[in-house]
N, C-alpha and C positions, 0 to 999 in steps of 0.2 A: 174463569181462566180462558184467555182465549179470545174472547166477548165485550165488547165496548160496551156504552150504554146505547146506542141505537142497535144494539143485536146482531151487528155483523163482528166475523172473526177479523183478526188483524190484517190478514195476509192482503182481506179484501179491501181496503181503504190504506194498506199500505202499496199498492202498484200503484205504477206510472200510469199514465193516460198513453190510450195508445194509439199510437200513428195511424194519418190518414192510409188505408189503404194495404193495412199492416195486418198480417194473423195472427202474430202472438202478442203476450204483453211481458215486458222483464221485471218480475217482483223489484222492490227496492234494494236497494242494495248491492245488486249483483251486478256487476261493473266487466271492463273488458280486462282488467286485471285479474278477477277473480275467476274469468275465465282462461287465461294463459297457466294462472299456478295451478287450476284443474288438471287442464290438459301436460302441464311439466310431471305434474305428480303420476298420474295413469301412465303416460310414457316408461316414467323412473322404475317402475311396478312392474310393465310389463317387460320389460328390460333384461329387469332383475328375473324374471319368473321364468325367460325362456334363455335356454343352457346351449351355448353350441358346442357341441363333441365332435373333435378332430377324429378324423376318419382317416384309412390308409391311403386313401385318395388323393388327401390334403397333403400328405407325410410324403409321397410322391411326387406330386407337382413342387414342393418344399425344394425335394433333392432335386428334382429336375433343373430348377433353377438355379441352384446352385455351381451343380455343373455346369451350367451354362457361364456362369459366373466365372467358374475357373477358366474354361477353355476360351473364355475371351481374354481373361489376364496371361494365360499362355501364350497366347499369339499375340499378343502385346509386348509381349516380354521376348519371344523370337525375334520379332521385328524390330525392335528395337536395339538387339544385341545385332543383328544383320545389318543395318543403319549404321552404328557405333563400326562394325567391321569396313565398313564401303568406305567410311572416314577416314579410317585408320588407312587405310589401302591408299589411297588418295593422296592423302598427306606424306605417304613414305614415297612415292610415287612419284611426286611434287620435289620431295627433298633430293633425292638422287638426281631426277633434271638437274634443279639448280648445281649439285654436286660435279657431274658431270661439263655442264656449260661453263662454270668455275673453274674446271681443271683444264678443260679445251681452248677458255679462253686464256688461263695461265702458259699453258704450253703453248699458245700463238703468239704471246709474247715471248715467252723464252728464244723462240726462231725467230722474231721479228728481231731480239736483240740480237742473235749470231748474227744474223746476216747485216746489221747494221756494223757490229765489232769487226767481222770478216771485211767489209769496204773500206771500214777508216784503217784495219790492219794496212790494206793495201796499198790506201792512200800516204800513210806513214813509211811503208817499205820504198816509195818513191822515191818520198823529201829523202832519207836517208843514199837511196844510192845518186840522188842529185846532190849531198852536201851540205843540203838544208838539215842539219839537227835538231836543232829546235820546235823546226814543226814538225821534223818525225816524231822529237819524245813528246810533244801533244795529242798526237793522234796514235801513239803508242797506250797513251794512258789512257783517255778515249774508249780506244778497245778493250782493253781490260775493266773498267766499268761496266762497258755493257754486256761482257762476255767471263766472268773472272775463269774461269778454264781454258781460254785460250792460252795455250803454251806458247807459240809463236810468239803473239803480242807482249810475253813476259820476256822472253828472247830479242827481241828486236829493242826491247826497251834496255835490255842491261848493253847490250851492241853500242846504241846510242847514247846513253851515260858514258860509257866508255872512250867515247870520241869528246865527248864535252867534260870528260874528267881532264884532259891535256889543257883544257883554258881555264877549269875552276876546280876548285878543290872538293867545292861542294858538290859534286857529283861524285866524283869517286866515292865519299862516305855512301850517297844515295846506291852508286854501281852496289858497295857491299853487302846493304838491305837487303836489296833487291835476289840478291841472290842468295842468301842466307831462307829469304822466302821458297823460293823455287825450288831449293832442295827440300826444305818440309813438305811443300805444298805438290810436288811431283817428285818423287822420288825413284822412281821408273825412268825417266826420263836422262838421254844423254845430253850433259853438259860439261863437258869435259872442257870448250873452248870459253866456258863461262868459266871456270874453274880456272884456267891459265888467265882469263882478265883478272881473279880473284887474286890472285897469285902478282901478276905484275903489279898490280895496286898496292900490295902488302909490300913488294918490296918497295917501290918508289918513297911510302912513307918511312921503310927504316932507314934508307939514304939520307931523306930531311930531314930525318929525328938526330941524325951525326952531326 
């Protein structure tokens, strides 16, 4: 067992020849594979053999981190509710400008239109005491466009139907609109001399109506 016929054991005519220059020799067999599962398996072993036991050290640094964990989410979370705040601030901030600018420039229009309504009033109170009717009641109605609360321009406008009621008939109907409006639409207001034109107009058509 063991022993060829020239008397040597196996191991010795089973190795490699060995390198120039070399001090060991590697039996047959034994390859560089058979050296990595060695060394996997000793590892696996010793692995396995040595136990690490959590210490209160470990359990410590554990929480340490933890907290540390939190109080960066904290302050993540402040800051971000602070950011969403500045936003917010910003935005309402933004809205009332625009609100503000909105209404400032609405109210420079509402004056721009008086004072347009107020010139053409005056320009109409002209034509009217020159004679000119027609371009009063255009510049009558004019101002009331641009002004509908002008009292005046609703008065100087039924004034002047009333003068162009004597050449057409259709005015007169328009004189009784007009004043049918200005009692709803100002009722405060004395018109007592609108009222006597309201008045003469009512009778002239029971006369034609005979």
């Amino acid at each position: 067992m063991g022993y060829c016929g020239f008397g040597m054991q196996k191991w010795i005519y089973t190795q490699k020849a060995r390198r120039p220059f070399s001090k060991d020799r590697k039996p047959a067999g034994d390859s560089i594979e058979t050296h990595y599962e060695n060394d996997f398996f000793e590892n696996r072993s010793t692995l396995k053999s040595e136990k690490h036991i959590i210490t209160s050290e470990d359990s410590e640094k554990a929480s340490r981190r933890l907290r540390l964990k939190f109080i960066d989410l904290n302050e993540f979370l402040i800051f971000k509710k602070f950011t969403i705040g500045i936003i917010i601030l910003i935005a309402i901030s933004l809205t009332i400008v625009i609100i503000r600018n909105s209404m400032s420039s609405i109210e420079n229009n509402k004056n721009i239109n008086k004072a347009m309504a107020l010139n053409s009033f005056n320009i109409a109170m002209k034509n009217y005491e020159n004679g000119e009717y027609e371009a009063a009641y255009g510049k009558f109605k004019t101002a009331i466009n641009l002004d509908p609360n002008l009292f005046s321009a609703y008065h100087g406008l039924v004034l002047t139907y009333g003068q162009l009621c004597n050449e057409n008939e259709a005015f007169c109907f328009e004189t009784l609109k007009i004043i049918k409006q200005i009692k709803k639409k100002f009722p405060d207001k004395d018109i007592s001399d609108l009222i006597e034109i309201e008045s003469q107009i009512e009778m002239k058509y029971k006369i034609n109506s005979r």
